[in-house]
Legacy VTK file of the C-alpha trace (Angstrom):
# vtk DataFile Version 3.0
C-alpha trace
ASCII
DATASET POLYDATA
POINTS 460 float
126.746 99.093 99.556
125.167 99.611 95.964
123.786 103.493 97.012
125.115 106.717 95.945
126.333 108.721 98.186
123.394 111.622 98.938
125.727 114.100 101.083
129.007 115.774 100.234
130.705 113.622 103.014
134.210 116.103 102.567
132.830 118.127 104.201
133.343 118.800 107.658
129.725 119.755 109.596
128.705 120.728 113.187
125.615 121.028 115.044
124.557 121.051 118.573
123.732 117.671 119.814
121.990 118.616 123.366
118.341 119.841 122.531
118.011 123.696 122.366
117.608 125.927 125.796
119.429 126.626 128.641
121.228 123.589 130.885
124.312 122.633 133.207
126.214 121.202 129.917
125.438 121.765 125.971
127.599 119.388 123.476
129.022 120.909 120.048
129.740 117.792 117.874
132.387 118.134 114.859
132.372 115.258 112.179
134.485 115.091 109.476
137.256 113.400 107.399
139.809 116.061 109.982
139.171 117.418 112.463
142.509 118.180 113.907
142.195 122.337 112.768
139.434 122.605 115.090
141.667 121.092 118.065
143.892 122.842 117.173
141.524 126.322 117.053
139.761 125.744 120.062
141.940 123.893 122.521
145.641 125.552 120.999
148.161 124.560 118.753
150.376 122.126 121.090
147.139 120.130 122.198
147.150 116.628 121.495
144.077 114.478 122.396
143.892 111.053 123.077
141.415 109.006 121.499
138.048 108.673 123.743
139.730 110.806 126.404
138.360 113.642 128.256
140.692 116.813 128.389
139.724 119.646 130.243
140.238 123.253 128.857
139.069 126.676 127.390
137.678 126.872 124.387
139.055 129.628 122.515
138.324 132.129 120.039
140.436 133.527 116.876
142.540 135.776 119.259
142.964 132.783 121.647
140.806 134.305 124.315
138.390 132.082 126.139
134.445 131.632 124.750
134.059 128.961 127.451
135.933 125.745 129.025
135.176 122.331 129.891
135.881 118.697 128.359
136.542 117.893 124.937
136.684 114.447 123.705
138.039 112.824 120.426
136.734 109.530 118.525
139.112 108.945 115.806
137.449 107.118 112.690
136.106 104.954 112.253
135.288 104.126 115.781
132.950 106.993 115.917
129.398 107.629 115.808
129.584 108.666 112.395
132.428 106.682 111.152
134.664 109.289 110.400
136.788 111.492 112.912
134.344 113.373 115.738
135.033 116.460 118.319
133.002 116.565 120.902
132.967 120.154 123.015
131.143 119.636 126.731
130.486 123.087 127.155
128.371 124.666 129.798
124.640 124.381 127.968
123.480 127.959 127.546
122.142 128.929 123.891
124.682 132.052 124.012
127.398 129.596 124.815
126.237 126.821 121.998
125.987 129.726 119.298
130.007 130.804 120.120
131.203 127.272 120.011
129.272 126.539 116.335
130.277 130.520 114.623
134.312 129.528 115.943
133.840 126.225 114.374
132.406 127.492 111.482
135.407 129.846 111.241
137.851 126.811 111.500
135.948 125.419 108.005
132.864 123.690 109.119
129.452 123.895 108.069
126.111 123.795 109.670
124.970 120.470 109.453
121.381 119.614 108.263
118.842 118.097 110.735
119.629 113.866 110.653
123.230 114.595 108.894
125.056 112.915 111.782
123.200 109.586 111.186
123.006 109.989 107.860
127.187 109.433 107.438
126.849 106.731 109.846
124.422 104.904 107.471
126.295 105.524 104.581
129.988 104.747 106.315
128.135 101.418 106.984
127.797 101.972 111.155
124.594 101.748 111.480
122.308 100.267 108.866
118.931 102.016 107.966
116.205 101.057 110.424
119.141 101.390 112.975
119.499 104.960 112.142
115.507 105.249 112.061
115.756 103.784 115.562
118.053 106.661 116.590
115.160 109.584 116.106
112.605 106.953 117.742
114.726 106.235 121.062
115.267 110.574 120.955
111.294 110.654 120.692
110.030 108.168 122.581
106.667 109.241 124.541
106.890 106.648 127.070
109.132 102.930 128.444
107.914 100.596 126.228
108.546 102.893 123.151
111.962 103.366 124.798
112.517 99.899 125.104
111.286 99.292 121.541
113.526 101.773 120.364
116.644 100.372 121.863
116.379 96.960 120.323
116.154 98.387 117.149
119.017 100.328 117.467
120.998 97.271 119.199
119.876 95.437 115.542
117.270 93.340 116.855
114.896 94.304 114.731
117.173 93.636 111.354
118.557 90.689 112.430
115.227 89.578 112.131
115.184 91.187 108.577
118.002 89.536 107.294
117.187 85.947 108.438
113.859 86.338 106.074
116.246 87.732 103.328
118.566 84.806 103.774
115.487 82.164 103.548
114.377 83.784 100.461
117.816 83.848 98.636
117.838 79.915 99.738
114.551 79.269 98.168
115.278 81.586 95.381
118.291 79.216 94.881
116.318 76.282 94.745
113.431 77.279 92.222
116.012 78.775 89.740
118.038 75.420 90.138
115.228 73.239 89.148
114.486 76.145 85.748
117.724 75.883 84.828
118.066 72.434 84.896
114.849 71.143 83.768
116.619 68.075 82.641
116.937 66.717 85.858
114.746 63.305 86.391
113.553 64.893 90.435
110.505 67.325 89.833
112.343 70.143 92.375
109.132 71.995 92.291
107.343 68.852 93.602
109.053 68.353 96.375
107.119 69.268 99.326
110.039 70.311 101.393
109.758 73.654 99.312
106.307 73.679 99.675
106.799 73.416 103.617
109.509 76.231 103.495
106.996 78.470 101.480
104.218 77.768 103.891
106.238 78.478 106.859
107.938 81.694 105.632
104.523 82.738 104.788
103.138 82.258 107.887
106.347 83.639 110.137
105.905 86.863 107.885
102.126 87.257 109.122
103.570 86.742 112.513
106.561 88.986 112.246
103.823 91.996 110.411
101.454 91.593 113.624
105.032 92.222 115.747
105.922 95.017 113.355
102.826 96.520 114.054
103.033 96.250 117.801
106.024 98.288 117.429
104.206 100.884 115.167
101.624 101.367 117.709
104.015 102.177 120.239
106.042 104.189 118.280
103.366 106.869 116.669
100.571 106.208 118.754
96.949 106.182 118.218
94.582 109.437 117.219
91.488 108.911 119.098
88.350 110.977 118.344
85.890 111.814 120.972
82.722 112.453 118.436
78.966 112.341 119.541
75.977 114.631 119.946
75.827 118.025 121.701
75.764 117.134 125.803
76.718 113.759 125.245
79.604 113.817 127.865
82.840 114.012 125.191
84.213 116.446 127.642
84.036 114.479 130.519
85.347 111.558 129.016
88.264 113.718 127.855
88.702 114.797 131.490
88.080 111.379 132.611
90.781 110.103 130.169
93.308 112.455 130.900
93.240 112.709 134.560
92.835 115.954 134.763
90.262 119.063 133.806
91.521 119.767 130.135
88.305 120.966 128.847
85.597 122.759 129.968
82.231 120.678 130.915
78.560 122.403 131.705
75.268 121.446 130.679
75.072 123.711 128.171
74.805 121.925 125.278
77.458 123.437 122.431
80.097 123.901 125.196
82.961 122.738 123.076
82.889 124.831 119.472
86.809 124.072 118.714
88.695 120.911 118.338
90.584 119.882 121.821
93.942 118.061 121.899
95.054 115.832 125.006
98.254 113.085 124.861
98.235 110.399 127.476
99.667 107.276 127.792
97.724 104.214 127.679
99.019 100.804 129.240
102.541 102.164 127.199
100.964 103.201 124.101
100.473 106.916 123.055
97.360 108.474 122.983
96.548 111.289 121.168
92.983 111.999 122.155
90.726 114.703 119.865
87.747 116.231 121.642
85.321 117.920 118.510
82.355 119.650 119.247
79.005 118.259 119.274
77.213 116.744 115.706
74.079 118.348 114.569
72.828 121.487 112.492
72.922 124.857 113.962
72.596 128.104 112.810
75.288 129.319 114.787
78.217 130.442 112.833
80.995 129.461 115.016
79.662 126.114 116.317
79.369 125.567 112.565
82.553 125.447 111.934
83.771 123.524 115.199
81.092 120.870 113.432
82.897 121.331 110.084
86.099 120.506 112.133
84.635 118.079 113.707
84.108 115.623 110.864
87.619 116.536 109.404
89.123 115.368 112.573
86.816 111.703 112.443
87.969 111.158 108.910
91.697 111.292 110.434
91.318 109.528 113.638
92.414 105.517 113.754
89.634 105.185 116.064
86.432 106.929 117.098
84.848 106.693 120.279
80.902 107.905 119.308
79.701 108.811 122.811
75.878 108.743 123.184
74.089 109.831 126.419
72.238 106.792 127.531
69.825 108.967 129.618
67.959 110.468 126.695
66.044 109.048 124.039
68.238 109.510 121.330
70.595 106.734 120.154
71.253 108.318 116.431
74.304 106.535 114.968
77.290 108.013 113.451
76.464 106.983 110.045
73.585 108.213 110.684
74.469 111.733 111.305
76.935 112.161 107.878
75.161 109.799 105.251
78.427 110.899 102.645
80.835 108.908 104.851
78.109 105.080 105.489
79.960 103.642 103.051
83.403 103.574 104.519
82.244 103.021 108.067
80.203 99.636 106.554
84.093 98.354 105.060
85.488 99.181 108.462
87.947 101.700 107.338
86.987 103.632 110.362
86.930 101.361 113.997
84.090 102.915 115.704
83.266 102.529 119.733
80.140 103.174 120.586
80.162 104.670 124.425
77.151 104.721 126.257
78.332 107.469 128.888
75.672 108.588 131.776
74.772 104.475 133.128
74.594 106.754 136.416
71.877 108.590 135.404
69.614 105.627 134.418
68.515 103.185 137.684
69.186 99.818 137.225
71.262 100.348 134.029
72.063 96.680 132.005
74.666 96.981 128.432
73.448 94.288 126.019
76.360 92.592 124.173
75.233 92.878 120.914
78.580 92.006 119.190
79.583 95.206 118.143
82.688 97.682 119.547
81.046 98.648 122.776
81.644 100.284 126.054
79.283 100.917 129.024
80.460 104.121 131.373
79.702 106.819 133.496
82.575 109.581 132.866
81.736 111.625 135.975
82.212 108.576 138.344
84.466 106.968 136.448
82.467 103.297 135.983
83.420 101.496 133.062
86.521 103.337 132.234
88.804 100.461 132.625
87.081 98.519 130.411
86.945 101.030 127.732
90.717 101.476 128.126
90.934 98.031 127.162
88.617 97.995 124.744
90.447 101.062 123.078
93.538 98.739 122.895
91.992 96.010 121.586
90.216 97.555 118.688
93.451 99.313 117.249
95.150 95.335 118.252
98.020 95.867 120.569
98.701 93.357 122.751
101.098 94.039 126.157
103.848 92.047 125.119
106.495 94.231 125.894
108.919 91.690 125.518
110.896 91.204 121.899
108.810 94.250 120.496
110.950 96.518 118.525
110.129 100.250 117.218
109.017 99.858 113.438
107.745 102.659 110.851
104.931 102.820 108.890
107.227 102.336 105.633
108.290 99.212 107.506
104.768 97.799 107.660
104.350 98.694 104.079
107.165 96.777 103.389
106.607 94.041 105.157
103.185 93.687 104.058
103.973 94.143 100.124
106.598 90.766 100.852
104.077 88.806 102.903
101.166 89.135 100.053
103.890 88.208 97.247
105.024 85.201 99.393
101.124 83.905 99.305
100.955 85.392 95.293
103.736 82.999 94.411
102.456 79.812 96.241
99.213 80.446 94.713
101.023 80.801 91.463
103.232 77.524 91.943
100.141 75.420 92.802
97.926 76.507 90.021
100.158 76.230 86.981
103.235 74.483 88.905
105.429 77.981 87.477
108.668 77.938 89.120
109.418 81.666 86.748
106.459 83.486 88.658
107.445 81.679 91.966
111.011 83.050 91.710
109.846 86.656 90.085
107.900 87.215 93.471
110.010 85.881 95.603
112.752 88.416 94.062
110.405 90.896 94.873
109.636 90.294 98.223
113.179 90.061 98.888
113.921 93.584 97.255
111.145 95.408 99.266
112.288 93.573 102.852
115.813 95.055 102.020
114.466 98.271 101.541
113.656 98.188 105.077
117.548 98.207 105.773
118.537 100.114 103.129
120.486 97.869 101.240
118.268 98.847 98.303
117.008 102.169 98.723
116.328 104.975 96.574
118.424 108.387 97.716
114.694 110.531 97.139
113.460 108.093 100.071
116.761 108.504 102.248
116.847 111.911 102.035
112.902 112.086 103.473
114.083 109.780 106.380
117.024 111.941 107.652
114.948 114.971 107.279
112.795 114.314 109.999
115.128 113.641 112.247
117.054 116.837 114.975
119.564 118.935 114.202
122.419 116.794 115.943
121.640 113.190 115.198
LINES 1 461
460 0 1 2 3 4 5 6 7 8 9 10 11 12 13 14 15 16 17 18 19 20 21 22 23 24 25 26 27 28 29 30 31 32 33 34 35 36 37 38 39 40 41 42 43 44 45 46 47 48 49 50 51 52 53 54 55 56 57 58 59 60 61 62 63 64 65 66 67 68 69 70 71 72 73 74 75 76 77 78 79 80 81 82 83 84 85 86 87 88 89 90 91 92 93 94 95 96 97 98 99 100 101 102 103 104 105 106 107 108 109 110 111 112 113 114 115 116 117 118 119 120 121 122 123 124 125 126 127 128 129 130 131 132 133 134 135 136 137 138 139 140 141 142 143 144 145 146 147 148 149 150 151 152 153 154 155 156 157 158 159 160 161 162 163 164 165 166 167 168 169 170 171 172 173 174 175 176 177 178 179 180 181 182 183 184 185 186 187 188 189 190 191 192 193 194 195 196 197 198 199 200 201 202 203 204 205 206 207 208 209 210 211 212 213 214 215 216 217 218 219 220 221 222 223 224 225 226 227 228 229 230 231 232 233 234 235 236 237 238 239 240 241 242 243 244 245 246 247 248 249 250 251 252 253 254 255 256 257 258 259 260 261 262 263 264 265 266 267 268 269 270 271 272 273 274 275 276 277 278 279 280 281 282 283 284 285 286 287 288 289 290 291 292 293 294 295 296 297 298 299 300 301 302 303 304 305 306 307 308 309 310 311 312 313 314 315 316 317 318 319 320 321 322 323 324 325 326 327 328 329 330 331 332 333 334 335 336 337 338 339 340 341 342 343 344 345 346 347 348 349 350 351 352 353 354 355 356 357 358 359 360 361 362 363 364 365 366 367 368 369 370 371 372 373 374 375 376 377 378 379 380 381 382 383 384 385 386 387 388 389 390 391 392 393 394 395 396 397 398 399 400 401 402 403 404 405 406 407 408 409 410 411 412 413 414 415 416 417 418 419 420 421 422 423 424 425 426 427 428 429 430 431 432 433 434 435 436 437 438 439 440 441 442 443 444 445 446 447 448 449 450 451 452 453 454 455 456 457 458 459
């Protein structure tokens, strides 16, 4: 693996690897290049483990006294997690307990271990590769099945098995458009020969497919950050409440109810929801709704969607646009998806929605007609489809990636049929072979590595 190494991997570290509080069992996990000084200083000099093993015993402190007792298990290397020798300590899972185990072990020589340091050695001992690892922190933070599921099949290598077959077509196509500049003074025209141009189109086309499955993944993975925006007394409230299931925020006929921004996750057919109530658009002279306006509008330039609720019972069907002039522009190029909800149809006798083409949803919030619909609309408009099946958990990075590849696949067919340019054909194809690996980090910069393991727990 051409990457230097971006930890000191002589050292030995430890962490916790159950999550923090009080339960039946906590886990201290050892990982180094020895470890046999800390079986030896917590379970006693004459101990000998066997590999994968459990041994029951008390774990004990400088003066051989007990701190606690229960199993402790031993994965020599490099059949570990980590690839190098591991102690695990099954303790009983109180934070008391945990902090004894880690100050003894750090005692015995080893170090605190930084949060994704555990995964981190397994990517660079080569056990996992890196959208494995990634998959690690996504399975520990999944928000609901299908992310679960996702998760899993990414960390089973799904996902860069997938990778690697659309690094090995490149190399093979790479290998045939260098062959025919090398040897230019071969009598077959290599770059003619529409086998290669069949190859190009299909790759092209299986990386649009394999993006729209990337960003399936994606969807389930982060979510979506959905912002209830509208007029004063346009039902946003209710809609949260309706949404949620439950009475989150606080609805009257007051208009100006909500002054502060409102934050509700659900799950939606799988995916994640993060839903953003804002209080009501329009000038006041009130100082504090002011600024739950000003918030408002900082929340709607964040959100992936909006859903602009407007009370179909009154007279006043003001747009969005409308409302903040500054911001027209980017909702005309569609770099905010905007649903317009007509909320209230229970107010108004008789009440008919026109299809006039546009992101639209019909509802009454209080009764809860129309909500279905808008649930599907909401999944639509962001464009996840319930496919469960064969969806894997993917990064934003990832669609980046994938992405950059795909457009230099298309840039160097357009080259090779404009000017017939096997060099330019080859340069992008290098290219989109380089940024695909990133993805696995066989080519990957130790700034960007160093980001990715951050985010992940202490532990993993």
């Amino acid at each position: 693996m051409n990457l230097n190494t971006i930890s000191n991997n002589t050292d030995t570290i430890v962490a916790v690897a159950t999550a923090p509080g009080r339960g039946g069992v906590g886990v201290v996990r050892v990982s180094g290049k020895d470890v046999s000084p800390f079986v030896a200083g917590f379970l006693g000099e004459k101990t000998t483990l066997k590999p994968r093993q459990a041994y029951y015993s008390s774990f004990l402190d400088a003066d051989s006294n007990p701190l606690d007792q229960g199993l402790a298990l031993y994965f020599p290397a490099p059949h570990s997690f980590t690839g190098e020798h591991v102690l695990e300590l099954h303790g009983h899972g109180g934070p008391v307990v945990m902090d004894l185990l880690i100050n003894r072990s750090i005692e015995l020589g080893a170090r605190m271990a930084r949060p994704g340091e555990f995964s981190e050695r397994a990517f660079l001992n080569d056990k996992l590769d890196l959208a494995q690892a990634e998959a690690v922190a996504d399975l520990i933070d999944a928000s609901s099945s299908q992310a679960a599921k996702s998760a899993i099949r990414s960390l089973q290598g799904e996902f860069s098995t997938k990778i690697q077959a659309f690094v090995e077509r490149m190399i093979a196509l790479r290998v045939f458009v260098e062959a025919a500049i090398d040897f230019p003074e071969e009598e077959i025209d290599f770059l003619a020969d529409t086998s290669l141009r069949k190859k190009l189109d299909a790759l092209s086309a299986d990386l649009i497919e394999f993006l729209s499955m990337a960003h399936q993944g994606a969807l389930l993975r982060e979510g979506i950050t959905l912002v209830l925006a509208g007029k004063p007394n346009a039902g946003k409230s209710s809609l949260l409440n309706a949404l949620a299931g439950q009475d989150t925020a606080i609805v009257t006929a007051i208009a100006g109810t909500t002054r502060d921004v409102l934050r509700e996750k659900i799950n939606l057919d799988g995916v994640p929801l993060n839903i953003v109530d804002t209080a009501g658009l329009r000038d006041t002279e009130d100082e504090v709704e002011q600024q739950g306006v000003k918030r408002a509008w900082q929340e709607i330039e964040k959100a992936d969607a909006i859903l602009y609720v407007i009370d179909v019972s009154s007279n006043d069907k003001t747009c969005l646009e409308d409302l903040w002039p500054e911001y027209s522009q980017r909702f005309s190029k569609g770099q905010h998806k905007i649903i317009s909800v007509f909320n209230k149809v229970d107010l108004v006798e008789d009440f008919k929605g026109q299809d006039d083409g546009a992101l639209t949803a019909y509802l009454s919030a209080k009764t809860g007609a129309g909500l279905d619909g808008l649930k599907q609309t909401i999944l639509d408009t962001v464009g996840y489809q319930n496919q469960a099946e064969g969806l894997f958990s993917a990064r934003r990075r990832h669609l980046t990636a994938i992405t950059q590849a795909s457009e230099l696949v298309v840039h160097g067919i357009a080259q090779l049929n404009a000017t017939n340019a096997g060099e330019l054909l080859a340069e992008d194809l290098r290219e989109a072979q380089r940024y695909l690996s990133e993805i696995t980090g066989e080519f990957t910069s130790d700034d960007l590595l160093g980001v990715i393991f951050s985010s992940f727990c202490i532990g993993k």
